[in-house]
C-alpha positions in Angstrom: -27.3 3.4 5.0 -24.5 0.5 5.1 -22.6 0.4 7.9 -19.8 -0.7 5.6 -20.3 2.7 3.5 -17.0 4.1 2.2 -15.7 6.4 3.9 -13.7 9.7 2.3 -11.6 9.6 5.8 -9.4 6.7 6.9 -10.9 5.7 10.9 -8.5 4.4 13.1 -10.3 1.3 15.5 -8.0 -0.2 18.1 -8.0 -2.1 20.9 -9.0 0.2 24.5 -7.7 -2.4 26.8 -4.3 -2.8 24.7 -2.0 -0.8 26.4 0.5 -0.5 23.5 -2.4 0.7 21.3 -3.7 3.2 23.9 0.0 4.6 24.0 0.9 4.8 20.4 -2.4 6.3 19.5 -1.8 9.3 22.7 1.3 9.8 21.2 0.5 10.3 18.0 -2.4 12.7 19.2 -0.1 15.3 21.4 2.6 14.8 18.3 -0.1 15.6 15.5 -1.5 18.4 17.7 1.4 19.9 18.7 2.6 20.4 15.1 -0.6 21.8 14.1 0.2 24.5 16.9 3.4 25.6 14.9 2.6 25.1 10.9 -0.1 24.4 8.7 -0.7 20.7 8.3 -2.4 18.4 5.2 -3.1 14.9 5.7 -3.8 12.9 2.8 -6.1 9.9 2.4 -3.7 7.6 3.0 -2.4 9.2 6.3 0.2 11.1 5.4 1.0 14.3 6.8 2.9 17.1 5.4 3.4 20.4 7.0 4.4 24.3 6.4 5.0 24.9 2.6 4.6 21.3 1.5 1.1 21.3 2.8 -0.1 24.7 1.0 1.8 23.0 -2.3 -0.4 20.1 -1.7 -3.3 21.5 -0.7 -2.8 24.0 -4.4 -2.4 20.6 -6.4 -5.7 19.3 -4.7 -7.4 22.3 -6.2 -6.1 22.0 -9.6 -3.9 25.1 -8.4 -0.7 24.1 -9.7 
């Protein structure tokens, strides 16, 4: 198997020693995880993340639901 192999998930590859990296992506993980706590959450392929009745709608579209 290629090591380039598409993936179906986007992967996020940053800098460790990059302290503005480090911090943006800890943000993002306590922000994204502390949403999930409160609503139901869809992220698409390209990233984007929609929550509470926009992520069900979504998530029906996806299936060929609506």
């Amino acid at each position: 198997m290629s090591p380039l192999k598409r993936r179906d998930r986007p992967v996020l590859v940053f800098d460790g020693d990059c302290g503005l990296c480090t911090s943006s992506v800890r943000f993002l993980e306590r922000h994204v995880a502390l949403r999930a706590e409160h609503e139901v959450l869809w992220v698409d392929r390209p990233g984007r993340v929609s929550g509470g009745a926009d992520a069900v709608g979504r998530l029906l579209t996806g299936a060929g639901g609506a």
